[in-house]
Backbone of each chain as ProteinMPNN parsed JSONL, in Angstrom:
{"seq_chain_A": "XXXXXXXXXXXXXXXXXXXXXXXXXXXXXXXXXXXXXXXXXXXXXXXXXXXXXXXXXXXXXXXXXXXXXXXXXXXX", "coords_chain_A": {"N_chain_A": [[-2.992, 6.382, -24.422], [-4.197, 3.683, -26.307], [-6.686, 1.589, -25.701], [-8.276, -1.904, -25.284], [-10.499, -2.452, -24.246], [-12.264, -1.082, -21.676], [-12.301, -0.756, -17.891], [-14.117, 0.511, -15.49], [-13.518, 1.331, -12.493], [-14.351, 3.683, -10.883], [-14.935, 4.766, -7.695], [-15.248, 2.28, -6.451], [-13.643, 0.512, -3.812], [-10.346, -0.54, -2.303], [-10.728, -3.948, -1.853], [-11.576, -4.494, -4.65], [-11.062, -3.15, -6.842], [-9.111, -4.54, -8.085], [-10.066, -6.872, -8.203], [-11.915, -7.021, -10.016], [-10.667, -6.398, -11.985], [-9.112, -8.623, -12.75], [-10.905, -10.172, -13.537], [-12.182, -8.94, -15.509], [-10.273, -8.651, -17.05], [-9.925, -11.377, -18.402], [-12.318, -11.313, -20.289], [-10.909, -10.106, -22.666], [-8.34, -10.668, -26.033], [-5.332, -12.427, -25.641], [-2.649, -10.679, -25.739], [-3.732, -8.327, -26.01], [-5.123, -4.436, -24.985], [-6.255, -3.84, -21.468], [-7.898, -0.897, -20.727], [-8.506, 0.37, -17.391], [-10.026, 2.269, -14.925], [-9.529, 4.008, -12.299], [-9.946, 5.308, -9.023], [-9.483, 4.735, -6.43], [-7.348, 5.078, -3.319], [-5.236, 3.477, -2.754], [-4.919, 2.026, -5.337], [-2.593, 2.404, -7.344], [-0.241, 1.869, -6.475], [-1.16, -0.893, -6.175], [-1.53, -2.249, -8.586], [0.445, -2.683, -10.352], [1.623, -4.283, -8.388], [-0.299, -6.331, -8.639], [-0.201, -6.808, -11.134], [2.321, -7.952, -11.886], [2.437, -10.513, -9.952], [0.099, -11.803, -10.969], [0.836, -12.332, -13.755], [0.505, -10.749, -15.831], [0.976, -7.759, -18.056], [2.103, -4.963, -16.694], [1.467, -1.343, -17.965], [1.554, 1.107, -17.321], [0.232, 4.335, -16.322], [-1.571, 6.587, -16.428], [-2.701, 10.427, -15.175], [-5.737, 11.719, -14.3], [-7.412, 14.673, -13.17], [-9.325, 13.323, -10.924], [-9.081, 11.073, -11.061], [-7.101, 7.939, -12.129], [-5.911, 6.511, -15.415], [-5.336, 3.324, -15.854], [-3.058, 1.033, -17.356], [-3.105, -2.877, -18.997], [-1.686, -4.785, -19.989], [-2.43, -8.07, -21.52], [-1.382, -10.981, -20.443], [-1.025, -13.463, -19.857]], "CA_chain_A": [[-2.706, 4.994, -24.788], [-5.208, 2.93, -26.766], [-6.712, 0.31, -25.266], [-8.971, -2.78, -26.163], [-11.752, -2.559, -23.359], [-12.64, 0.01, -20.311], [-12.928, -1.283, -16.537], [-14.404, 1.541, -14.797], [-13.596, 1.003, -11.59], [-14.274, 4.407, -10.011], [-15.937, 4.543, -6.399], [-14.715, 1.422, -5.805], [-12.746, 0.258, -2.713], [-9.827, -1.734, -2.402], [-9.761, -4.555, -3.09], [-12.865, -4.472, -5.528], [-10.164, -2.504, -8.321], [-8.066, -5.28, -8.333], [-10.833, -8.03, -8.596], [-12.377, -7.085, -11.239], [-9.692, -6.36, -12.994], [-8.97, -9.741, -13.061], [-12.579, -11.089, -13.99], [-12.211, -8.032, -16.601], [-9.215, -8.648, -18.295], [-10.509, -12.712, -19.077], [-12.567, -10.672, -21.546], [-9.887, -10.01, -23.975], [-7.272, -11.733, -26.032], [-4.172, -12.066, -24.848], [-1.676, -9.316, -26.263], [-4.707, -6.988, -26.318], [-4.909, -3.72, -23.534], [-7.431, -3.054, -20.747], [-7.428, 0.137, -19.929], [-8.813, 0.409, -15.932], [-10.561, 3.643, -14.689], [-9.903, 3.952, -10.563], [-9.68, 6.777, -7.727], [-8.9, 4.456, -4.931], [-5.793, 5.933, -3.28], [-4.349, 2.475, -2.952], [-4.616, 1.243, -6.455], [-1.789, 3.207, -7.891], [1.102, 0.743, -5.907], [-1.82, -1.769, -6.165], [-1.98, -2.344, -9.85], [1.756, -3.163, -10.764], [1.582, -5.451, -7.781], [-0.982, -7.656, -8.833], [0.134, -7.446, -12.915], [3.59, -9.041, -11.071], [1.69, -11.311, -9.379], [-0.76, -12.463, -12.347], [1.647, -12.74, -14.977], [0.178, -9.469, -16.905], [2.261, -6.721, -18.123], [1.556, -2.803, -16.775], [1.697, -0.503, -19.318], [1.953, 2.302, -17.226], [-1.049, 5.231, -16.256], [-1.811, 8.467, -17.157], [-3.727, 10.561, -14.213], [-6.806, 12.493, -14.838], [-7.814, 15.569, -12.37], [-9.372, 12.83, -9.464], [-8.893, 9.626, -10.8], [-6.125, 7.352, -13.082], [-6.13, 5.521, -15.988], [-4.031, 2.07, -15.687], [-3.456, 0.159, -18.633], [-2.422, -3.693, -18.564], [-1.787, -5.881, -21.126], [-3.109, -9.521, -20.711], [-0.261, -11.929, -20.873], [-1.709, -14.865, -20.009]], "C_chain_A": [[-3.996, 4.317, -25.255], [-5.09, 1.587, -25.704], [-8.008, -0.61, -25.765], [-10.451, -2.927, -25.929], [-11.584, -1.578, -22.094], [-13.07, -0.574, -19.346], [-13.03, -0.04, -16.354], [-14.696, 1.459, -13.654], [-13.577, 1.956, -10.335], [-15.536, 4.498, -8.941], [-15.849, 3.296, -6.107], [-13.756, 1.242, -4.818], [-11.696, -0.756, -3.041], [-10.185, -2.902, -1.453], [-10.394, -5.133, -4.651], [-12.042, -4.233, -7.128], [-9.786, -3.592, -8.749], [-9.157, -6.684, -9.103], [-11.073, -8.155, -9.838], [-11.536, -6.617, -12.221], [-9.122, -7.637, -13.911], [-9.622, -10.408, -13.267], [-12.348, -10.459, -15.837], [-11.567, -8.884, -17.249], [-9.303, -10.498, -18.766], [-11.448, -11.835, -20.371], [-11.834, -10.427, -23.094], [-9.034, -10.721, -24.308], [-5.825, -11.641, -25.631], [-3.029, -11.387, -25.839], [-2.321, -8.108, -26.04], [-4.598, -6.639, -24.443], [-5.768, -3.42, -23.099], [-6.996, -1.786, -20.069], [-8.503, 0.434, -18.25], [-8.663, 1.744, -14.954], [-10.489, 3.221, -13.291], [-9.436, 5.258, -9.369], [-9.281, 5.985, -6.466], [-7.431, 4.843, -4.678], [-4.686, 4.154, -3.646], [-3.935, 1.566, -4.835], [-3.6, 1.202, -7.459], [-0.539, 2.32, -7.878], [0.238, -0.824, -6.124], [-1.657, -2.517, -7.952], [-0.909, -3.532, -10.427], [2.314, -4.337, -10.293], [0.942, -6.805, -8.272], [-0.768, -7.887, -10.549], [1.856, -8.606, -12.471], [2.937, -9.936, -10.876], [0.749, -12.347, -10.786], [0.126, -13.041, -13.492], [1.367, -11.702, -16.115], [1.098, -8.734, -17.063], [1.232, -5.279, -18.014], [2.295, -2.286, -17.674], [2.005, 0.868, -18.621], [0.398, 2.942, -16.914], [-0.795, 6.432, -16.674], [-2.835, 8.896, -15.759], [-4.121, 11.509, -14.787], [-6.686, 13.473, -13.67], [-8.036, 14.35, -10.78], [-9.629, 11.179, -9.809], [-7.401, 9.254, -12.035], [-6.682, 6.484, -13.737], [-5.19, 4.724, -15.899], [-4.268, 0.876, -17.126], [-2.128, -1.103, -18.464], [-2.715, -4.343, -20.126], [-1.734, -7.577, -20.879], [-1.848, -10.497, -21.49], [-0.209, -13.691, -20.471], [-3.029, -15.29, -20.248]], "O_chain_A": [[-4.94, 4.428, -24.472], [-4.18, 0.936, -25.191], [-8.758, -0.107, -26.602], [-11.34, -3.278, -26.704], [-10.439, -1.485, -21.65], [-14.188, -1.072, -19.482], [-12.217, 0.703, -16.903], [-15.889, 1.472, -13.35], [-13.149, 1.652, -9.221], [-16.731, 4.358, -9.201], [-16.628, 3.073, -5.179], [-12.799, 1.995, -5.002], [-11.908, -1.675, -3.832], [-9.911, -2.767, -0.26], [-9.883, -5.894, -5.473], [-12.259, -4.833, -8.18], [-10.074, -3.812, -9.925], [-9.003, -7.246, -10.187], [-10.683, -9.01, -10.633], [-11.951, -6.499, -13.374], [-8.822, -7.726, -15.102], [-9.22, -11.571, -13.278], [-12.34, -11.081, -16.899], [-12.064, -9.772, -17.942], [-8.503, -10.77, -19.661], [-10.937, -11.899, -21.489], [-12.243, -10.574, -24.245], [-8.596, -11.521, -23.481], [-5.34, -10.557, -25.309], [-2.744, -12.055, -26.833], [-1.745, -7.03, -25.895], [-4.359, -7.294, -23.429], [-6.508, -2.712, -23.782], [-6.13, -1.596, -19.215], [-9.58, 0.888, -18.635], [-7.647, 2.166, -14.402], [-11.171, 2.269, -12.912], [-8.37, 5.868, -9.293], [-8.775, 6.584, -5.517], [-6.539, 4.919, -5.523], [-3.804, 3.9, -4.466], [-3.021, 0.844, -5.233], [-3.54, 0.314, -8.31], [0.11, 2.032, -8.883], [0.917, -1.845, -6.228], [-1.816, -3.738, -7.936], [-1.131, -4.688, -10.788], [3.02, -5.158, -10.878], [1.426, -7.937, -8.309], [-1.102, -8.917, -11.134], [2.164, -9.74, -12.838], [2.672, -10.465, -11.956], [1.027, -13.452, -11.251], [-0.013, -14.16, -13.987], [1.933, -11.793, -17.204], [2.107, -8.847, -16.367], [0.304, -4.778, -18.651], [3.408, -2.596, -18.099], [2.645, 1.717, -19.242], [-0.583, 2.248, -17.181], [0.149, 7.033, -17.187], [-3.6, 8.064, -15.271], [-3.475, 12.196, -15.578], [-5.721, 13.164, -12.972], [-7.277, 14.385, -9.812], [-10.167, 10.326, -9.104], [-6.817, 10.148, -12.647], [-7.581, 5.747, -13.335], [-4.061, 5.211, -15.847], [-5.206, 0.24, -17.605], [-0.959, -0.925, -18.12], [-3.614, -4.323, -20.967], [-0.988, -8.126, -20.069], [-1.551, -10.634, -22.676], [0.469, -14.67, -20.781], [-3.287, -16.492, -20.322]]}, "seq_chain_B": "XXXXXXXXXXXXXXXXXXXXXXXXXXXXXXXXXXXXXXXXXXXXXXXXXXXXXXXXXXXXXXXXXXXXXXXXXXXXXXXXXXXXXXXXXXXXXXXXXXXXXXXXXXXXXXXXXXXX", "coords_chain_B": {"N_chain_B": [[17.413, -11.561, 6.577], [14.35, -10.817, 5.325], [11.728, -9.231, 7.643], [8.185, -8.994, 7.787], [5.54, -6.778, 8.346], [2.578, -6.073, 10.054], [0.564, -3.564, 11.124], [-2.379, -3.004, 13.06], [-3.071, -0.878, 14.724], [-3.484, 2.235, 16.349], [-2.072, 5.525, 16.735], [-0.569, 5.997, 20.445], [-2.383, 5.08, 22.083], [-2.394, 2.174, 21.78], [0.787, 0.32, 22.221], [1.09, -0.594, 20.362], [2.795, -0.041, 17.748], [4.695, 1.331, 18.625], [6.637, -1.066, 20.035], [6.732, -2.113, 17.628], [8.34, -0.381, 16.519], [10.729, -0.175, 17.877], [11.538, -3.122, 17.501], [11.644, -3.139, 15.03], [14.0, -1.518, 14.799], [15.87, -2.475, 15.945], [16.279, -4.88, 14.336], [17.224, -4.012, 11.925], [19.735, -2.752, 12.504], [20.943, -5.257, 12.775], [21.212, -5.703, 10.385], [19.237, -6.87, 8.838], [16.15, -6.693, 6.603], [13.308, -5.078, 6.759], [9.637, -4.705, 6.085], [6.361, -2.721, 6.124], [2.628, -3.06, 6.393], [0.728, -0.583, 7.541], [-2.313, -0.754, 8.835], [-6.111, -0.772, 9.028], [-6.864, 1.204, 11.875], [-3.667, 1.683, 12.127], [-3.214, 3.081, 10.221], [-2.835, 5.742, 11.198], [-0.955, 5.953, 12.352], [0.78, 7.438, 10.673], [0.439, 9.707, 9.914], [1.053, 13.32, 8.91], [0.812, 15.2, 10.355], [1.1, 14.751, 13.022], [1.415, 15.402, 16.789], [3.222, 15.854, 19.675], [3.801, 17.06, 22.555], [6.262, 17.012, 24.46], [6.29, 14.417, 24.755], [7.213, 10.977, 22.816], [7.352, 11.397, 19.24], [5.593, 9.621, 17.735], [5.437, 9.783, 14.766], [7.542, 11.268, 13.918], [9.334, 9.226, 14.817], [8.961, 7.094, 12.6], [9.274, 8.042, 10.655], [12.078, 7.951, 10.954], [12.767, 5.032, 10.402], [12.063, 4.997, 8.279], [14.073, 5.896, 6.825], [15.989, 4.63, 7.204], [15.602, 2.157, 5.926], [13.286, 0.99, 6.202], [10.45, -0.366, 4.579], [6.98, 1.662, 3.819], [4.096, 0.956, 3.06], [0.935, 2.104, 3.364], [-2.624, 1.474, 4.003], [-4.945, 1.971, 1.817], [-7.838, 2.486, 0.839], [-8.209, 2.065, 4.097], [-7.249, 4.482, 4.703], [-8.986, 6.254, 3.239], [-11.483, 5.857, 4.519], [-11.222, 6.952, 6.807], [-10.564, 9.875, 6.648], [-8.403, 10.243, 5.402], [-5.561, 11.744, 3.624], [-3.172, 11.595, 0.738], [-1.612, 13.699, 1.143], [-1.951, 14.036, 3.565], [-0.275, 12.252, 4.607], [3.169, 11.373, 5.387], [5.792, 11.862, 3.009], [7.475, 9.834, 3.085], [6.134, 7.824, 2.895], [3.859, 5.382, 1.371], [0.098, 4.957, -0.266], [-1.381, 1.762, -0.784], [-2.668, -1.35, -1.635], [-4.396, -4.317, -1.4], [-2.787, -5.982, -3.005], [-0.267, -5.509, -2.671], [0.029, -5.714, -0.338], [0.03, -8.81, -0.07], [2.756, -9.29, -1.744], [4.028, -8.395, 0.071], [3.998, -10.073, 2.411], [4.493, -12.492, 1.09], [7.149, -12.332, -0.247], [8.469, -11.933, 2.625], [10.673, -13.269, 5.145], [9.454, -13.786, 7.311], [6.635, -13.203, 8.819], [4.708, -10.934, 10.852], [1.989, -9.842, 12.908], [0.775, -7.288, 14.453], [-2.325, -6.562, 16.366], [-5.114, -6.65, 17.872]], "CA_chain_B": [[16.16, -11.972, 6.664], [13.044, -10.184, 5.658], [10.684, -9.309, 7.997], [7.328, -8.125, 7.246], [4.652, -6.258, 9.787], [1.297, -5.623, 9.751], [-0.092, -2.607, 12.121], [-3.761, -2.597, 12.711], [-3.697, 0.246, 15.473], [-3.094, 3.871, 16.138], [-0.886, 5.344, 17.924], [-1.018, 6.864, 22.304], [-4.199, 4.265, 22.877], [-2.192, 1.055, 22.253], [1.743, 0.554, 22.454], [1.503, -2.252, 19.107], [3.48, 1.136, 16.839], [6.157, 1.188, 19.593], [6.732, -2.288, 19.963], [7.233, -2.505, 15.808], [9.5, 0.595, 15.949], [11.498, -1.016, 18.823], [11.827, -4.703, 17.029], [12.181, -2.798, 13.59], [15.081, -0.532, 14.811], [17.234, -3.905, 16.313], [16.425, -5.727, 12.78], [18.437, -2.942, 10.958], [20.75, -2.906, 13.763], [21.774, -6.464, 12.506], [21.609, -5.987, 8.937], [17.85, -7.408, 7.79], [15.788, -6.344, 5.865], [11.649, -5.029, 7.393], [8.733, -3.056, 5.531], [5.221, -2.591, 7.154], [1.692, -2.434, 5.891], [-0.203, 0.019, 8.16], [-3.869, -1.112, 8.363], [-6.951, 0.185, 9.791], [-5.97, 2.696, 12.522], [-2.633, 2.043, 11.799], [-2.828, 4.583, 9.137], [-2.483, 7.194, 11.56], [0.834, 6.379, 12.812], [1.869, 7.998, 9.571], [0.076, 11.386, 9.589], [2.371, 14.262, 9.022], [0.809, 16.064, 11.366], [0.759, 14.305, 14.613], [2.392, 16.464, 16.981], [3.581, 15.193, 20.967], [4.633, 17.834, 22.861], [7.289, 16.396, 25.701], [6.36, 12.664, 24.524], [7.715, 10.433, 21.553], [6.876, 11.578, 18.412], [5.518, 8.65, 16.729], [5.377, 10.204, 13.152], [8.944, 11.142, 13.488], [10.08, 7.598, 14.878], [7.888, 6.231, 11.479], [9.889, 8.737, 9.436], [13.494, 7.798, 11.153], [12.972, 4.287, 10.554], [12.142, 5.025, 6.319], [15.541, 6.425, 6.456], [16.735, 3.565, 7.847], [15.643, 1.673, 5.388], [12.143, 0.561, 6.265], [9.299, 0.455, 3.581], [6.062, 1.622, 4.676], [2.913, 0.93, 2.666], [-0.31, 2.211, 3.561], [-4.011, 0.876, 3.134], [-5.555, 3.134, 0.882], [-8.891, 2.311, 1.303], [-8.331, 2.206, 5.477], [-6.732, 5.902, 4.851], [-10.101, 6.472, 2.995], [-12.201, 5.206, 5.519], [-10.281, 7.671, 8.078], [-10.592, 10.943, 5.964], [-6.649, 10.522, 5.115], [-5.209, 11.731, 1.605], [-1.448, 11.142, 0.155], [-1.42, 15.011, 1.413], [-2.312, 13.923, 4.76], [0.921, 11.094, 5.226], [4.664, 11.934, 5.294], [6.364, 11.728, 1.79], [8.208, 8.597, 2.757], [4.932, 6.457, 3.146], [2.492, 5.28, 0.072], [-0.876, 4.624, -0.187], [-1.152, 0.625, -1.507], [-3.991, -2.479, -1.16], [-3.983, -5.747, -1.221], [-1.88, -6.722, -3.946], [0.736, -4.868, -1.981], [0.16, -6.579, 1.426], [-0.072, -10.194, -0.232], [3.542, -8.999, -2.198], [5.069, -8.169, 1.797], [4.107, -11.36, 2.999], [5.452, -13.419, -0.36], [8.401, -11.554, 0.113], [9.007, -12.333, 3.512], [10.77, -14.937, 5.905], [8.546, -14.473, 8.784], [5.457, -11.974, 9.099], [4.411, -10.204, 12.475], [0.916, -9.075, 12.941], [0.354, -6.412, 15.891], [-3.495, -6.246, 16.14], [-5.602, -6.262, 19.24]], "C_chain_B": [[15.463, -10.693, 6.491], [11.994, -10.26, 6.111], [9.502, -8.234, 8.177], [5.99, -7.613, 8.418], [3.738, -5.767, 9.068], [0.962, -4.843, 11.548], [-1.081, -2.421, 12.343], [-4.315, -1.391, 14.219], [-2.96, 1.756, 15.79], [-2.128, 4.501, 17.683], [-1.308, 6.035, 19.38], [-2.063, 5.939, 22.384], [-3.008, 2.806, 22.822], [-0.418, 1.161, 22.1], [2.115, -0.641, 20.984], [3.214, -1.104, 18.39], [4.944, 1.374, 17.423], [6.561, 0.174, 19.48], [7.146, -2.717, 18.636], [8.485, -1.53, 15.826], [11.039, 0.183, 16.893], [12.554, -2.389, 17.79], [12.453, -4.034, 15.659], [13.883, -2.47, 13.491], [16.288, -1.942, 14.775], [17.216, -4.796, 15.217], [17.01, -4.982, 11.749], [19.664, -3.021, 11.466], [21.707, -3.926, 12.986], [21.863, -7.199, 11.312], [19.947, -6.928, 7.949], [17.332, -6.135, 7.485], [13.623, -5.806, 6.934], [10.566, -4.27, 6.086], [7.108, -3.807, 6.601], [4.582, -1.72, 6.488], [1.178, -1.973, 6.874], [-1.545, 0.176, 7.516], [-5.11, -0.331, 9.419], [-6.639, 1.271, 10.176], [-4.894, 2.965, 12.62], [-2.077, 3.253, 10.677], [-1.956, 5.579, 9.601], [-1.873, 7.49, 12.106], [1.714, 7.235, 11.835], [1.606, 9.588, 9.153], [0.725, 12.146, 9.96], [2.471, 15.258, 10.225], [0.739, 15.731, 13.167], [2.18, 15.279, 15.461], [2.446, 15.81, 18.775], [4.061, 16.118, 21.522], [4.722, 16.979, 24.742], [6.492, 14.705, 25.536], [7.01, 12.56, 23.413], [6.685, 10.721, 20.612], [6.657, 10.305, 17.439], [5.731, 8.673, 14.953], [6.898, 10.159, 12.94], [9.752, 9.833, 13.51], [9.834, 6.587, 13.143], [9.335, 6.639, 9.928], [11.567, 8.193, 9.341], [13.58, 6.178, 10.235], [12.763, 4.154, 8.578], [13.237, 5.289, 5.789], [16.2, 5.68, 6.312], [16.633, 2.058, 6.478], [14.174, 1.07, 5.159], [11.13, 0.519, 4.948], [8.309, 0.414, 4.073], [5.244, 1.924, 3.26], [1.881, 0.946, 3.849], [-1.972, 2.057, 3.046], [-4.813, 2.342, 2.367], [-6.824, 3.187, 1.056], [-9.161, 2.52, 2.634], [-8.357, 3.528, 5.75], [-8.796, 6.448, 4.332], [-10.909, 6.783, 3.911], [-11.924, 6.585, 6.788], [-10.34, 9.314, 7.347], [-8.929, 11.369, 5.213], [-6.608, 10.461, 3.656], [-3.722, 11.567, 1.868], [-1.085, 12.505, 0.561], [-1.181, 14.763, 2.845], [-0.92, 12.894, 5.329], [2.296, 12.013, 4.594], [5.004, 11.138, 3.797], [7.024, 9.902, 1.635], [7.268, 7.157, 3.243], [4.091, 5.99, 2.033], [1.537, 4.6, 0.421], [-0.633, 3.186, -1.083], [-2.402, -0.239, -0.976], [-3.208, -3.681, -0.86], [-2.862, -6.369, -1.556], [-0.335, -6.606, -3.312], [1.122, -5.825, -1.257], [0.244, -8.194, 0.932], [1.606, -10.091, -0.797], [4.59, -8.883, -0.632], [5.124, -9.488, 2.176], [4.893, -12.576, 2.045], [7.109, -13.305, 0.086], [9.458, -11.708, 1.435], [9.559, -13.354, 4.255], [10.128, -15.507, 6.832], [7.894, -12.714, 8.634], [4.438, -11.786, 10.733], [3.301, -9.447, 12.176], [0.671, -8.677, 14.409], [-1.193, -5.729, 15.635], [-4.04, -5.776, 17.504], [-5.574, -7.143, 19.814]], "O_chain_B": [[15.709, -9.683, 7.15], [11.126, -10.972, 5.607], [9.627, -7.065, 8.545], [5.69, -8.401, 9.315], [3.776, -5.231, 7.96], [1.075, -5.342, 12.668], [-1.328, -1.318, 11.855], [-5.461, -1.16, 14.603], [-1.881, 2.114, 15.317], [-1.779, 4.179, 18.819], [-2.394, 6.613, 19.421], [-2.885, 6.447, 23.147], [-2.755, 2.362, 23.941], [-0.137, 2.32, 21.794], [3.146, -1.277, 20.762], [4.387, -1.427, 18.575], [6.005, 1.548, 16.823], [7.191, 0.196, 18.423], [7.907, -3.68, 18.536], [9.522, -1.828, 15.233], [12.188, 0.299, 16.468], [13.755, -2.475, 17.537], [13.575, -4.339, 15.254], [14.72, -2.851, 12.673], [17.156, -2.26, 13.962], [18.188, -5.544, 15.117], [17.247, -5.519, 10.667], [20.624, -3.377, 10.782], [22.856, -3.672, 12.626], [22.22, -8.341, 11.02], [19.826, -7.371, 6.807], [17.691, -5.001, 7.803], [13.074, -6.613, 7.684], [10.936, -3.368, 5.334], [6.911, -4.781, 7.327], [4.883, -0.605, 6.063], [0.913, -2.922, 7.612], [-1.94, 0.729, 6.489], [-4.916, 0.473, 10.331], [-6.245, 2.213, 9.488], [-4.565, 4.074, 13.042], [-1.066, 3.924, 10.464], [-0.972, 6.125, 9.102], [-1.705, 8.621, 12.561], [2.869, 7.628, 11.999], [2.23, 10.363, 8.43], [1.176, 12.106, 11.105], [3.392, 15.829, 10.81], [0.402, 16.401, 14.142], [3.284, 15.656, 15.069], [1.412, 15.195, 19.037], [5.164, 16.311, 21.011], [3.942, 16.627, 25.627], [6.275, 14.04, 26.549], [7.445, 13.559, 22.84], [5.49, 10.496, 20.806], [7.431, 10.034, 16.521], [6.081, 7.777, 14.185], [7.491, 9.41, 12.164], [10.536, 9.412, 12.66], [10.502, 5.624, 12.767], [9.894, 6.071, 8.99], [12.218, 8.029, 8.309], [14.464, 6.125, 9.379], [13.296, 3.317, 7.849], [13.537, 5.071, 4.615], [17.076, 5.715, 5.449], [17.505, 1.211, 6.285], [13.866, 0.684, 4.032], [11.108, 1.56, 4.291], [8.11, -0.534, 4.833], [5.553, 2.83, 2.486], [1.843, 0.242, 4.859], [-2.42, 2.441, 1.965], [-5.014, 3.503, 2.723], [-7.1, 4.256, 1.6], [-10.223, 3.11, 2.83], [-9.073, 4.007, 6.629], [-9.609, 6.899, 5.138], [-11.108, 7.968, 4.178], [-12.836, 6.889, 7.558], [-9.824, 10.004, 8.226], [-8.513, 12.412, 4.708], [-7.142, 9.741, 2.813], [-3.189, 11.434, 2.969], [0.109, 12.642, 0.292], [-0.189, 15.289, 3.348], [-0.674, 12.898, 6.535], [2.392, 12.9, 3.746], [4.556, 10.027, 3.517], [7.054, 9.108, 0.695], [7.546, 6.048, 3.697], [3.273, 6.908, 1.967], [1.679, 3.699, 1.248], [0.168, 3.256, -2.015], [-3.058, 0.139, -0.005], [-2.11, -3.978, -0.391], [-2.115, -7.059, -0.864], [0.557, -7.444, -3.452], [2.095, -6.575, -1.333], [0.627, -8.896, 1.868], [2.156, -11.036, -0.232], [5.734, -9.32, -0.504], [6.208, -10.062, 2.28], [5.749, -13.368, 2.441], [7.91, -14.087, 0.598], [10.688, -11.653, 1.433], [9.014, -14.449, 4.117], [10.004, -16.665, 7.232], [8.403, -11.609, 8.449], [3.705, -12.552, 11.357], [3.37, -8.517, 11.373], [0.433, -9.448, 15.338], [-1.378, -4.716, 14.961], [-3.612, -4.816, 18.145], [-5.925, -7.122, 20.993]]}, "name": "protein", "num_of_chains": 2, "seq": "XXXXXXXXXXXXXXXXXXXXXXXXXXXXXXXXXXXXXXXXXXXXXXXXXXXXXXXXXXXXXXXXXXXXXXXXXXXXXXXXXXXXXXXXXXXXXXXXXXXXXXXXXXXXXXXXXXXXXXXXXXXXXXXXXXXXXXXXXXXXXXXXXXXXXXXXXXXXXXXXXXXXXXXXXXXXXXXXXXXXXXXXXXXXXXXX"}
């Protein structure tokens, strides 16, 4: 999945993924996709939660060998 | 009614895990609704392998009550912390954070924290 900008949020803890996800994704304009690099186990159920929550839209992940990519699209 | 639980201890040292599986069971009983984030050492009410021989199997009580209807999120980071992987918990548990645990409490009509 293309995306617009890269959080790389691996070796991070929760709830560090989530934060800066949401500092991140102020970076871009709104339609455009961050894609969000993380290995925490929790971030997986974590992600979808807080794009609910925010008003963003998940796009869905793709997993790598020991981490996932999560890609959101900024909707507000 | 949904009601939502937070676990912050482990199980045979304190009786919080009983006490939720107790209250949980009689809130199905009568038709609500429960789920439960297991935090800290609560994690390790959910490890597949805990094993009791001639006591209550807490893992299995954990497992009866997912059947039942329960949802059980687990801290992911706490599991971390604890050497626990998504290998390490029973199928009918997930690893989850914050966003999760702030989503249980939203969600709920009344939230129960069993700490210390």
């Amino acid at each position: 999945m293309k995306a617009d900008l890269t959080l790389d949020a691996r070796g991070l803890s929760c709830p560090m993924p989530i934060l800066k996800t949401a500092k991140k994704i102020k970076e871009i304009e709104i339609g455009q996709v961050l894609e969000v690099l993380g290995d925490d186990p929790g971030t997986e159920e974590d992600m979808p939660a807080w794009c609910g929550q925010s008003g963003n839209e998940f796009l869905g992940e793709e997993k790598e060998e020991d981490y996932f990519k999560f890609y959101v699209r900024r909707k507000v | 009614m949904h009601i939502g639980f937070l676990v912050r201890t482990g199980p045979y040292t304190s009786q919080n895990i009983d006490t939720f599986y107790e209250v949980a069971k009689s809130l199905l009983k009568k038709g609500h609704q429960a789920s439960v984030f297991l935090y800290e050492d609560g994690v390790i009410n959910i490890d597949k392998d805990i094993k009791s021989p001639q006591e209550r199997n807490i893992k299995d009580r954990m497992v009866e009550l997912a059947n039942m209807g329960v949802v059980f999120k687990v801290c992911g980071a706490c599991a971390k912390f604890r050497g626990q992987t998504k290998n390490d918990i029973v199928p009918e548990a997930k690893h989850a954070g914050m966003a999760v645990l702030v989503n249980i409490i939203n969600e709920s009509d009344r939230f129960v924290s069993f700490g210390f």
